[in-house]
py3Dmol code that shows the C-alpha trace and the ligand (Angstrom):
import py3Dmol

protein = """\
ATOM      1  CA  UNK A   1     -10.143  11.442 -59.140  1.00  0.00           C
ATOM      2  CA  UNK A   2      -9.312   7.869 -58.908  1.00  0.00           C
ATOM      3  CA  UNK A   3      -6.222   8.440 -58.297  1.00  0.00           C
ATOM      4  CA  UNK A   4      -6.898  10.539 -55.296  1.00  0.00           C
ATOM      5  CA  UNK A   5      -9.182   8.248 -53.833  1.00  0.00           C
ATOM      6  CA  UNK A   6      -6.674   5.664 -53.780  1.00  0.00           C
ATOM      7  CA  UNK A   7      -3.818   7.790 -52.226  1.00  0.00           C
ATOM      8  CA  UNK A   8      -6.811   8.542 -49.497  1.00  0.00           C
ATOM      9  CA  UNK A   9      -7.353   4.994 -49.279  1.00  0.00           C
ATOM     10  CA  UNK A  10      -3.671   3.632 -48.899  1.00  0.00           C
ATOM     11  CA  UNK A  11      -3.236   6.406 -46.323  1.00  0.00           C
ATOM     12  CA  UNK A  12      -6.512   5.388 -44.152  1.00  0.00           C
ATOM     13  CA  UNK A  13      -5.073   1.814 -44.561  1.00  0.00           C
ATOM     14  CA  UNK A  14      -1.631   3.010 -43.187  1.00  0.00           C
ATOM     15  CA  UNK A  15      -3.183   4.632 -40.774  1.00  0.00           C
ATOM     16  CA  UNK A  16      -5.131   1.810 -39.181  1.00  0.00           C
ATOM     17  CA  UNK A  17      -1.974  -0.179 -39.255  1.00  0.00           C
ATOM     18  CA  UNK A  18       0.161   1.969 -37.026  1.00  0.00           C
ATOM     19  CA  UNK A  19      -2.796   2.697 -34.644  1.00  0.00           C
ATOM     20  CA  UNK A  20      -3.111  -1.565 -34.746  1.00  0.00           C
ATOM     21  CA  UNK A  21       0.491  -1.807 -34.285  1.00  0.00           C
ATOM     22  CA  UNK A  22       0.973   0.735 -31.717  1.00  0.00           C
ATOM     23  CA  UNK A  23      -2.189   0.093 -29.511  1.00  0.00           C
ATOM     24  CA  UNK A  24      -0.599  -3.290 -27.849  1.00  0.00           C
ATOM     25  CA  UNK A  25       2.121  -0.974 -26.703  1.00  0.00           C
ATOM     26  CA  UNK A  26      -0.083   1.750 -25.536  1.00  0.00           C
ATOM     27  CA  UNK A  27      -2.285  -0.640 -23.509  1.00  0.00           C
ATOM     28  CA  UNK A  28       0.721  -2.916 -21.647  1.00  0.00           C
ATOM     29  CA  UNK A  29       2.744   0.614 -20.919  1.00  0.00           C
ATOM     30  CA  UNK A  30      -0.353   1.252 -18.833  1.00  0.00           C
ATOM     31  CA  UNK A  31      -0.471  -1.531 -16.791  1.00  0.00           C
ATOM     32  CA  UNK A  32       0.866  -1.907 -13.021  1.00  0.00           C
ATOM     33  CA  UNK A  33       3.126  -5.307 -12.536  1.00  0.00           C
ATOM     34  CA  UNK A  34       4.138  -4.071  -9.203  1.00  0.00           C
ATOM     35  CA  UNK A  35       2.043  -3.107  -6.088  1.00  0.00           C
ATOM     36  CA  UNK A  36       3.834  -2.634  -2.782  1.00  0.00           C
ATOM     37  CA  UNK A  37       1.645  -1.641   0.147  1.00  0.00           C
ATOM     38  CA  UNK A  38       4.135  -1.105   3.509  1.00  0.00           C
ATOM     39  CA  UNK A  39       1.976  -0.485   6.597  1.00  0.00           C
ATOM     40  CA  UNK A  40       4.429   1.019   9.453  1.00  0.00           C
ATOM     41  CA  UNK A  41       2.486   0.155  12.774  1.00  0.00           C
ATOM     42  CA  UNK A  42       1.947   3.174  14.984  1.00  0.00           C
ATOM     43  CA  UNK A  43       3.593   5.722  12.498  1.00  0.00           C
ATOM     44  CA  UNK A  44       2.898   8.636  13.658  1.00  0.00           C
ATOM     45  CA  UNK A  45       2.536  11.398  10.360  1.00  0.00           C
ATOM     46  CA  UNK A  46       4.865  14.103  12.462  1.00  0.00           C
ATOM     47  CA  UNK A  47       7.566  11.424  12.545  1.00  0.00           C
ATOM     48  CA  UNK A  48       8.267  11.683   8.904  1.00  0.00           C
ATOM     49  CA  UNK A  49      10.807  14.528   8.171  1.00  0.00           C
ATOM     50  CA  UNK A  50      14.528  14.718   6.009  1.00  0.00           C
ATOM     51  CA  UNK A  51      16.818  13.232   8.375  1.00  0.00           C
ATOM     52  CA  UNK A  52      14.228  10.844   9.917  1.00  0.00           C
ATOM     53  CA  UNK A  53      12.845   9.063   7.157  1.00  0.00           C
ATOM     54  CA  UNK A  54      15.242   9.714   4.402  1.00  0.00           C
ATOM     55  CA  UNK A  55      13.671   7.068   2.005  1.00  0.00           C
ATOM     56  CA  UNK A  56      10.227   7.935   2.837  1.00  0.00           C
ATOM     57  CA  UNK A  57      10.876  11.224   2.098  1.00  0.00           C
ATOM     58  CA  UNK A  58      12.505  10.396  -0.973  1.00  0.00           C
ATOM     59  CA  UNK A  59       8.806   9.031  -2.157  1.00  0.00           C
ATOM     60  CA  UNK A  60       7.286  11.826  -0.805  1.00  0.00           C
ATOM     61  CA  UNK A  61       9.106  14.005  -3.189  1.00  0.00           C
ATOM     62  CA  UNK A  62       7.990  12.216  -6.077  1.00  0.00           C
ATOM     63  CA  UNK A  63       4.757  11.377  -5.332  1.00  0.00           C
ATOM     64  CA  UNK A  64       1.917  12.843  -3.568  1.00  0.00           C
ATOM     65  CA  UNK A  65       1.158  12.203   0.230  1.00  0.00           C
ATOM     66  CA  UNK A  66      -1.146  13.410   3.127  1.00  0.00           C
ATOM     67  CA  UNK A  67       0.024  13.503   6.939  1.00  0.00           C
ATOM     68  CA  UNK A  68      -3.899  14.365   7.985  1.00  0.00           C
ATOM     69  CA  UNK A  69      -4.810  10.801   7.061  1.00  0.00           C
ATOM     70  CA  UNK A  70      -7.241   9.121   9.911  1.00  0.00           C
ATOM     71  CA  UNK A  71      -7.774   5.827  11.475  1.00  0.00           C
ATOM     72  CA  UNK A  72     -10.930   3.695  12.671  1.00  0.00           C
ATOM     73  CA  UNK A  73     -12.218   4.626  16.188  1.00  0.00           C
ATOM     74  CA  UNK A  74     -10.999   3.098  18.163  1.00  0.00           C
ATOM     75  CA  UNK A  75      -7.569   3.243  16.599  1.00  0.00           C
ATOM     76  CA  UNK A  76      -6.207  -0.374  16.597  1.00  0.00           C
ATOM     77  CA  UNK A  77      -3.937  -2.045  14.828  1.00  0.00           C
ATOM     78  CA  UNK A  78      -6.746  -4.991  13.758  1.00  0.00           C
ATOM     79  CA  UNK A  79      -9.159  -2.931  13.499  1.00  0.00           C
ATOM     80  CA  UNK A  80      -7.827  -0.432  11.190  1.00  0.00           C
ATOM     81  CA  UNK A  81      -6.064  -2.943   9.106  1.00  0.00           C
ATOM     82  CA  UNK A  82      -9.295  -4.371   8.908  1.00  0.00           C
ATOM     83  CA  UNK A  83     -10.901  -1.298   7.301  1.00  0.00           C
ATOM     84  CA  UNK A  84      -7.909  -0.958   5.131  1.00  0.00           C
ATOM     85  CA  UNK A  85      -8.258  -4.429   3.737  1.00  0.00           C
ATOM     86  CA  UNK A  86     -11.953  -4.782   3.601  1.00  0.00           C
ATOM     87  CA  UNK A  87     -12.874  -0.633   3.142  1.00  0.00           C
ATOM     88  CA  UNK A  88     -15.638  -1.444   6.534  1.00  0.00           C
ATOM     89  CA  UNK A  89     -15.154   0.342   9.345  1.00  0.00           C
ATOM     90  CA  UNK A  90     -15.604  -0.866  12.823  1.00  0.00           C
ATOM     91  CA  UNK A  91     -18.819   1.698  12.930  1.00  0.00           C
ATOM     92  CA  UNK A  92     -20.599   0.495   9.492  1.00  0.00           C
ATOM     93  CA  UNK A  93     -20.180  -3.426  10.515  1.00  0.00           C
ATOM     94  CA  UNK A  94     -16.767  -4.007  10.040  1.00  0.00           C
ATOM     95  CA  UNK A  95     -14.590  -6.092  12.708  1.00  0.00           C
ATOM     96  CA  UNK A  96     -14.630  -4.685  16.339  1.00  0.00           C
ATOM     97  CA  UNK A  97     -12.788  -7.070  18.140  1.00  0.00           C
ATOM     98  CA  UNK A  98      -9.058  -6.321  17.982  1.00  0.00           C
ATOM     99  CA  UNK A  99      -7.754  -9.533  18.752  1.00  0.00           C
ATOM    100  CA  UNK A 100      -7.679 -12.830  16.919  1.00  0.00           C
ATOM    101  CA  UNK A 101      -5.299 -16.054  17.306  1.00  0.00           C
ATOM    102  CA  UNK A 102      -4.541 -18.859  15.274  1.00  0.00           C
ATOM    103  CA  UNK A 103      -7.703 -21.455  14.799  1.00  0.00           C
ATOM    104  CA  UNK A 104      -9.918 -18.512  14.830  1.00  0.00           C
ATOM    105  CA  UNK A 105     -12.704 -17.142  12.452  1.00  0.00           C
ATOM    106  CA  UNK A 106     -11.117 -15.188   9.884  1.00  0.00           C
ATOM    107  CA  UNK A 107     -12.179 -12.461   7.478  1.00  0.00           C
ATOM    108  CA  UNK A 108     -14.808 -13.692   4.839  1.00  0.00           C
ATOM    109  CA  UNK A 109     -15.410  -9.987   3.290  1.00  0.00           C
ATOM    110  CA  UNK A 110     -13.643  -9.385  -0.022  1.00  0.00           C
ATOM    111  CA  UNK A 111     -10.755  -7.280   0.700  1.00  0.00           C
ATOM    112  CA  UNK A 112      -7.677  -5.576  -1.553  1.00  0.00           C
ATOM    113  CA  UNK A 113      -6.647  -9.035  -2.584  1.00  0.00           C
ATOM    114  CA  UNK A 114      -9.788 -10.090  -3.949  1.00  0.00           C
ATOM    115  CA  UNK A 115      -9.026  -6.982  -6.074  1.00  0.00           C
ATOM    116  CA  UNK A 116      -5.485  -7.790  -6.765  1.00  0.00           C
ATOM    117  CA  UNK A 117      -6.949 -11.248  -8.160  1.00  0.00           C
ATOM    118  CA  UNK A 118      -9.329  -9.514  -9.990  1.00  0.00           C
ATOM    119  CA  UNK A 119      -5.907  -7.927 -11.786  1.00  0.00           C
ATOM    120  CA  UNK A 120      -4.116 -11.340 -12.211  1.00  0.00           C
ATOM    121  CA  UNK A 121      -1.584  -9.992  -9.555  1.00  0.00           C
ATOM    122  CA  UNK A 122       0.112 -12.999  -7.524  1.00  0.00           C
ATOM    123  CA  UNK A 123      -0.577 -11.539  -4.005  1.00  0.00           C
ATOM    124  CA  UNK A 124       1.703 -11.639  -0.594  1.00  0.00           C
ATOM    125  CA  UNK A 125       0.672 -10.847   2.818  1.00  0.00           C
ATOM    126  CA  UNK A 126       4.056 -10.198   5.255  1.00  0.00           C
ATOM    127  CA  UNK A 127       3.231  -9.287   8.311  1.00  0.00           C
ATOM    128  CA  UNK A 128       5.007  -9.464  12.077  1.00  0.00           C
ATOM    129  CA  UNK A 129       1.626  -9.689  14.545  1.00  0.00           C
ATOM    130  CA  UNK A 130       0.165 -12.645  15.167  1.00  0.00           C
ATOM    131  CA  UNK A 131      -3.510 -11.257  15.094  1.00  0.00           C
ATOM    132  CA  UNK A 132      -3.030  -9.809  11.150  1.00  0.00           C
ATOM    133  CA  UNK A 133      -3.802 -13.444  10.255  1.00  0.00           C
ATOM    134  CA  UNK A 134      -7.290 -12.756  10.936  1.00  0.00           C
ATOM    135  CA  UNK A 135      -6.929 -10.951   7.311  1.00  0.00           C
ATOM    136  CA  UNK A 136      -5.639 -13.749   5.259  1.00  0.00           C
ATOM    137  CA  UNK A 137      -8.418 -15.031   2.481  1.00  0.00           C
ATOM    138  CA  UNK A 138      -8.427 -17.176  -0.188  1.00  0.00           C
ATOM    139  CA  UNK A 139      -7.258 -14.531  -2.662  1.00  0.00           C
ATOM    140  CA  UNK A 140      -3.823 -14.800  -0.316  1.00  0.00           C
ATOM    141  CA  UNK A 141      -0.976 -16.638  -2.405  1.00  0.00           C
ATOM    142  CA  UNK A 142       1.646 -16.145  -0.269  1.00  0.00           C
ATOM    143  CA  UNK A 143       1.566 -15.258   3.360  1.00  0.00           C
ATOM    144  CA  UNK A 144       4.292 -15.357   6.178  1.00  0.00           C
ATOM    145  CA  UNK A 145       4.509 -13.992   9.626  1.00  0.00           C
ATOM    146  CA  UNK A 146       7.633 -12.957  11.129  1.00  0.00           C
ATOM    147  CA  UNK A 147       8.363 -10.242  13.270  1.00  0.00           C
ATOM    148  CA  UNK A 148      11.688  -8.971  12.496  1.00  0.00           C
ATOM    149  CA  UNK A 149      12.109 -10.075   9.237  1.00  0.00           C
ATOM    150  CA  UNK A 150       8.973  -9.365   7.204  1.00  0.00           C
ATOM    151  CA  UNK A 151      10.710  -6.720   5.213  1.00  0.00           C
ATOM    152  CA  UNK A 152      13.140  -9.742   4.177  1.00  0.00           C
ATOM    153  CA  UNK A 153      10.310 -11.650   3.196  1.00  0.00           C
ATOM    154  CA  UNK A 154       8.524  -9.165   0.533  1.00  0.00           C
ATOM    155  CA  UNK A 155      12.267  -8.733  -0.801  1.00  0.00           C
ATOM    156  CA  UNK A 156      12.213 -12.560  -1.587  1.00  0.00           C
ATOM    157  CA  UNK A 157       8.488 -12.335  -2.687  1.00  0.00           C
ATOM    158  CA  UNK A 158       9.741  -9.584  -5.292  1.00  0.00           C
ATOM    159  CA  UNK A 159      12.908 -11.313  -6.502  1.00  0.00           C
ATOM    160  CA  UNK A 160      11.449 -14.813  -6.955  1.00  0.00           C
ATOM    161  CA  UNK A 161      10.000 -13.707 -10.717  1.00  0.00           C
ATOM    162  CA  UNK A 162       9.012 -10.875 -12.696  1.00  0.00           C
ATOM    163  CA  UNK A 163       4.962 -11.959 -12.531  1.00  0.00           C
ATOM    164  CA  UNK A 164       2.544  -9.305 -11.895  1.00  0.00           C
ATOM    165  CA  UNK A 165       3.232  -8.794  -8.378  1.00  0.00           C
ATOM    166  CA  UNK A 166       0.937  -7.357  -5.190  1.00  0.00           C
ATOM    167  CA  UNK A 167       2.431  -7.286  -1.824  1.00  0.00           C
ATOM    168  CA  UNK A 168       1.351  -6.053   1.660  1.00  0.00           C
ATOM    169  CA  UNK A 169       3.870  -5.736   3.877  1.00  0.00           C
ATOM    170  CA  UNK A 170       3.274  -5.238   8.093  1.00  0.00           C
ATOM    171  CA  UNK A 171       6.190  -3.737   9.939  1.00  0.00           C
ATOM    172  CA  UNK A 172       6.314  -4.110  13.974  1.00  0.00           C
ATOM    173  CA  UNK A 173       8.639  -1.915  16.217  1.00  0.00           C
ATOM    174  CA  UNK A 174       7.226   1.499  16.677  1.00  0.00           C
ATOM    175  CA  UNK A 175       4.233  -0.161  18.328  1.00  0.00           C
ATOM    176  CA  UNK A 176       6.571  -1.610  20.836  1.00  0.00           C
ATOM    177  CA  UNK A 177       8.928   1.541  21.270  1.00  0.00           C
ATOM    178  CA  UNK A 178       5.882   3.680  22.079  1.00  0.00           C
ATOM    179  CA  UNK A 179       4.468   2.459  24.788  1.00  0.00           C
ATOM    180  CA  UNK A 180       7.951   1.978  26.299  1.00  0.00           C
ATOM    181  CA  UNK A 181       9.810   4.804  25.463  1.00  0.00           C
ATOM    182  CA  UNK A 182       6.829   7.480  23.839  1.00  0.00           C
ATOM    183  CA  UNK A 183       5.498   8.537  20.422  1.00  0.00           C
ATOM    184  CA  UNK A 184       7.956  10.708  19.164  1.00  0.00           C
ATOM    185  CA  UNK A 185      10.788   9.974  22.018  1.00  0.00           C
ATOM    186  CA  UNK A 186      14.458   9.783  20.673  1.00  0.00           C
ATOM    187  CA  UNK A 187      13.997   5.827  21.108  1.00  0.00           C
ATOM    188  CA  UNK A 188      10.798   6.085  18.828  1.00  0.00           C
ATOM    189  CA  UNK A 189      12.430   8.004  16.499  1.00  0.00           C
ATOM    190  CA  UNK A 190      16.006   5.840  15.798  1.00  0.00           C
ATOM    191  CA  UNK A 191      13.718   2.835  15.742  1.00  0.00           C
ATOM    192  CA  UNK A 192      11.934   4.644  12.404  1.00  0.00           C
ATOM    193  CA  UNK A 193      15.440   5.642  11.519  1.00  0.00           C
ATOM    194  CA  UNK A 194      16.002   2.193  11.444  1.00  0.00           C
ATOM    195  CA  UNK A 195      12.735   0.769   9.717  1.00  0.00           C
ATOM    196  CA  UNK A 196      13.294   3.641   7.043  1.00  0.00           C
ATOM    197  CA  UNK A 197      16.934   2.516   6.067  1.00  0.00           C
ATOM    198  CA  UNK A 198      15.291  -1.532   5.982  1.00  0.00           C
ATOM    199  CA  UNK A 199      12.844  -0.494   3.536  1.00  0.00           C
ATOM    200  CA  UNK A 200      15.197   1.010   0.880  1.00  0.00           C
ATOM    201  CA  UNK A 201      16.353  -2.114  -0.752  1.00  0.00           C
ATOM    202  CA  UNK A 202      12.915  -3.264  -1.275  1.00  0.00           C
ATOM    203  CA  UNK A 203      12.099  -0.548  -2.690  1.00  0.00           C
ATOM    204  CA  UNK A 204      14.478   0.241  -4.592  1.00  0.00           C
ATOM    205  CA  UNK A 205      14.041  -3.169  -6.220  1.00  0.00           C
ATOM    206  CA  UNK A 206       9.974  -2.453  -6.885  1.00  0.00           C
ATOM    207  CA  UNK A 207      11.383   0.814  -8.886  1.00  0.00           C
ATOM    208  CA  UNK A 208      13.592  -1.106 -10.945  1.00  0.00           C
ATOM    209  CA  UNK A 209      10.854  -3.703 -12.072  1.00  0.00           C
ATOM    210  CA  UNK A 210       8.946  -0.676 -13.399  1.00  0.00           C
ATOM    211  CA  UNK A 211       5.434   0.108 -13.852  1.00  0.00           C
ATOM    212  CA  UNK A 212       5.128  -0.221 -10.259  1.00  0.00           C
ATOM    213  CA  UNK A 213       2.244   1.577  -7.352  1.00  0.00           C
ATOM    214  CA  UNK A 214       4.177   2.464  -4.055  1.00  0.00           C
ATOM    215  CA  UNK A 215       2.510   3.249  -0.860  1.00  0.00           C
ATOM    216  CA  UNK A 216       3.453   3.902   2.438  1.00  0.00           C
ATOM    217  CA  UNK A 217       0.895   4.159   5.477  1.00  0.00           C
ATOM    218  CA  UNK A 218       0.036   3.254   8.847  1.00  0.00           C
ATOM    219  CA  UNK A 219      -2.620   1.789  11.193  1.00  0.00           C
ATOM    220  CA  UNK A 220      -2.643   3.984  13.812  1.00  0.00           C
ATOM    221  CA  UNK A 221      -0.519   6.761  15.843  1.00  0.00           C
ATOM    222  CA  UNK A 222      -0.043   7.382  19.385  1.00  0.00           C
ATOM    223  CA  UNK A 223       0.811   9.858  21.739  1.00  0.00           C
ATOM    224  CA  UNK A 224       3.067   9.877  25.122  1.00  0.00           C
ATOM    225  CA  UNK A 225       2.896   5.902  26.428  1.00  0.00           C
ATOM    226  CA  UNK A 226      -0.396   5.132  25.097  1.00  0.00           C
ATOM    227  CA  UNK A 227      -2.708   4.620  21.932  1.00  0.00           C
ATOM    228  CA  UNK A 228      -6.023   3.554  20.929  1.00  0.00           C
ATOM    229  CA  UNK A 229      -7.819   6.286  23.154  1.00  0.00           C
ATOM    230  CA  UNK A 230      -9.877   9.244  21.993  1.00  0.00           C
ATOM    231  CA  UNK A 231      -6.410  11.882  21.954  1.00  0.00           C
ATOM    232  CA  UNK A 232      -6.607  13.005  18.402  1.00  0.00           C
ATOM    233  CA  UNK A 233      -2.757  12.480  17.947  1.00  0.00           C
ATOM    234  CA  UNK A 234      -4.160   8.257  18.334  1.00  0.00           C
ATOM    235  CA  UNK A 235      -6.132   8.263  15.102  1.00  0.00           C
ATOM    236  CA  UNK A 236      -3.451  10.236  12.680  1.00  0.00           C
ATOM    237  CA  UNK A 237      -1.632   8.239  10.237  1.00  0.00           C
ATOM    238  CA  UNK A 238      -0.033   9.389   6.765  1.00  0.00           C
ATOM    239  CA  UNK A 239      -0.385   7.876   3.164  1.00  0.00           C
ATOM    240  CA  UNK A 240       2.278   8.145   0.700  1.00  0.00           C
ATOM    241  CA  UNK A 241       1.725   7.503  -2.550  1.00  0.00           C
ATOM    242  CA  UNK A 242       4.322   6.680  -6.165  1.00  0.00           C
ATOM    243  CA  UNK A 243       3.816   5.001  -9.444  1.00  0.00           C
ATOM    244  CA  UNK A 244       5.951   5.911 -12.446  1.00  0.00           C
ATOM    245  CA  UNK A 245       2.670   5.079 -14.794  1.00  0.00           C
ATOM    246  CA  UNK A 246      -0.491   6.190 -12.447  1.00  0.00           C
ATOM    247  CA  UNK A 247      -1.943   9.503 -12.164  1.00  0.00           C
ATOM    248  CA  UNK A 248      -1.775  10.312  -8.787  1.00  0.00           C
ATOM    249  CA  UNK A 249      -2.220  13.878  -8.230  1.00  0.00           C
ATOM    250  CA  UNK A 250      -5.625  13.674  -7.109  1.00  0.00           C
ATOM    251  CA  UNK A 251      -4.705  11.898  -3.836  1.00  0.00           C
ATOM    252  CA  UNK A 252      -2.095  15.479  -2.932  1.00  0.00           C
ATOM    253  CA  UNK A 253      -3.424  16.199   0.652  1.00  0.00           C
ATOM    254  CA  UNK A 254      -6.615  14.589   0.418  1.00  0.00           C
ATOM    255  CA  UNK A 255      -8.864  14.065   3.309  1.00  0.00           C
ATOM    256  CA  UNK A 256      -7.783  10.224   3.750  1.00  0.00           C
ATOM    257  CA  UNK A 257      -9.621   7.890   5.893  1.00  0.00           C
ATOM    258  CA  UNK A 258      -8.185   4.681   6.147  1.00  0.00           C
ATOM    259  CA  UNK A 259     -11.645   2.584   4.666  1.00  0.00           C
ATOM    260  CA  UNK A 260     -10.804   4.219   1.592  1.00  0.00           C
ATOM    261  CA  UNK A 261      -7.096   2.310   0.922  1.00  0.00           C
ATOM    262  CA  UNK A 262      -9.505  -0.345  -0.952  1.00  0.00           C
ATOM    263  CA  UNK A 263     -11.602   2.186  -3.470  1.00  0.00           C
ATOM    264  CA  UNK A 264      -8.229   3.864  -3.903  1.00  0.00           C
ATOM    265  CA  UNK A 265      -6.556   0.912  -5.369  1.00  0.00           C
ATOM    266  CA  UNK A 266      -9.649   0.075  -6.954  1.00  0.00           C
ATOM    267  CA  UNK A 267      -9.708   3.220  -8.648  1.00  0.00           C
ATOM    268  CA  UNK A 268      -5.965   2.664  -9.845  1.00  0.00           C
ATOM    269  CA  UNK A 269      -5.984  -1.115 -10.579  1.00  0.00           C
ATOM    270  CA  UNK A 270      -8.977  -1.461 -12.620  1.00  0.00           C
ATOM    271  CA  UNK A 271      -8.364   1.555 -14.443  1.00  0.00           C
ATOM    272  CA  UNK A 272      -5.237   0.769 -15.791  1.00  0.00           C
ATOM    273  CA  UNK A 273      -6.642  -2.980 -16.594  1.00  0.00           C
TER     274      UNK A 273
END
"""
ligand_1 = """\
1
ZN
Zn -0.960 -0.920 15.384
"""
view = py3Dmol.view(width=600, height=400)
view.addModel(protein, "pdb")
view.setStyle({"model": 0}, {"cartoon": {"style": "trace"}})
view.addModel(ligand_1, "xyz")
view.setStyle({"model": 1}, {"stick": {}})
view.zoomTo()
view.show()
C-alpha cells in the first residue's frame, strides 16, 4: 500500500515537473513579436487577382481575407485611417476633417499603438501623406514620412533588432494614379503591380522572424477619376489577414468595417499576451 502510494506520488511529482518545465514554452510559442499593418491607399478590393498582386495573393492563400470590407462615409484617406487607428468613426465623434498639416492638433484618442504598448511592442508609423501625421501619439516610437520610400523604411524598422516589433506602414501611388488615369485603368493597375512586387521583401523578412500577424488593407477605393463620393465602389476596401501562431479563421469573409481594425488586433494581441 505504501508502496503504491509512493509510485502515485513520484509520478504526480513528475508530472508537475514537465507541465512546470513545458509551460514557459507553451506560453512564449504563443506570443506575436511581429505585427505588420500595410495600408495600400485607394486599393480597390477588385484590383487584387493572380497576376496583379502576386504577393498579396500569396497571403491570401494562407490566410483568410474579405474583399466586402467598408470604409467611413465619407471615404477619405484621414478619415478612415482615423477610424482604423482610433476604432471612431467620423459619424460616432471621430475626426471629420480630412486634412491636417504640420503644427496642427493631433489625435489625443488611444489608438492601435496605445495597444501595441500595452503588448511591449516597439511601434513604427511609415507613412507617405503629409496629413497621416495627424495620427502620431505618444505611444509612436518611431515615425517617418516619405513618399516613395516608406516601404524602405519599415524594412529598416524590421532589420534594426529582433525586439517585439509593431509597424504601420502607409503606401501612396494608387491615390495619385486614380484620379489621373482611373480606378482599375491599365495605369492603376501596373502601379499595384508595382507596389505588390515592393512589398515582398518586407514581408518576406516579417515571415522569417516568426510568430508574426500580417495584414494587408486599405483606406478607401474609388471609381472612374474620382473618390470620396457616395458611389458604392468609393467605400470598398479589402483586409487580408496571416499569422503562423493566431487563429484567424473567424475573420474568413467577415462583414469588415474599417472601425473594427482596432478590436481586431485587440482581440489578437491581448489574447496571446
Ligand atoms: Zn486615401
Amino acid at each position: 500500500m505504501n508502496t503504491r502510494r509512493t509510485t502515485v506520488r513520484m509520478f504526480t511529482r513528475i508530472s508537475i515537473l514537465i507541465i512546470l518545465a513545458l509551460l514557459p514554452c507553451i506560453v512564449l510559442a504563443a506570443e506575436i513579436k511581429s505585427v505588420l499593418i500595410i495600408s495600400i491607399d485607394s486599393l480597390h478590393p477588385d484590383a487584387l487577382g493572380e497576376e496583379t498582386t502576386k504577393t498579396i495573393n500569396e497571403i491570401m492563400k494562407k490566410g483568410v481575407f474579405t474583399l466586402n470590407g467598408s470604409s467611413t462615409a465619407p471615404p477619405l484617406t484621414l478619415l478612415s485611417h482615423s477610424a482604423m487607428f482610433s476604432g471612431v468613426g467620423p459619424d460616432k465623434g471621430g475626426l471629420t476633417e480630412n486634412n491636417w498639416e504640420s503644427g496642427q492638433k493631433q489625435i489625443d484618442v488611444k489608438t492601435i499603438f496605445d495597444d501595441a504598448k500595452r503588448n511591449h511592442f516597439f511601434t513604427g508609423f511609415f507613412y507617405s501623406k503629409e496629413k497621416l501625421g495627424y495620427l502620431i501619439s505618444g505611444a509612436v516610437d518611431q515615425c517617418q514620412l516619405d513618399q516613395d520610400f516608406s516601404v524602405e523604411n519599415a524594412i529598416e524598422f524590421f532589420k534594426e533588432s529582433n525586439a517585439k516589433k509593431f509597424c504601420f506602414l502607409h503606401i501612396s501611388g494608387l491615390d495619385r494614379t486614380g484620379p489621373v488615369e482611373g480606378w482599375m485603368s491599365d495605369g492603376y493597375m501596373e502601379e499595384l503591380f508595382f507596389i505588390d512586387e515592393s512589398i515582398r521583401p518586407l514581408i518576406d523578412l516579417v515571415i522569417s522572424r516568426k510568430d508574426y500577424l500580417i495584414i494587408i488593407t486599405s483606406d478607401h477605393a474609388g471609381h472612374e477619376k474620382t473618390h470620396g463620393s457616395e458611389h458604392q465602389d468609393d467605400a470598398k476596401l479589402p483586409l487580408v489577414m496571416t499569422s503562423d501562431i493566431a487563429e484567424l479563421t473567424q475573420y474568413q469573409e467577415m462583414r469588415y468595417h474599417v472601425t473594427q481594425l482596432k478590436n481586431i488586433l485587440i482581440n489578437i494581441l491581448d489574447f496571446r499576451k
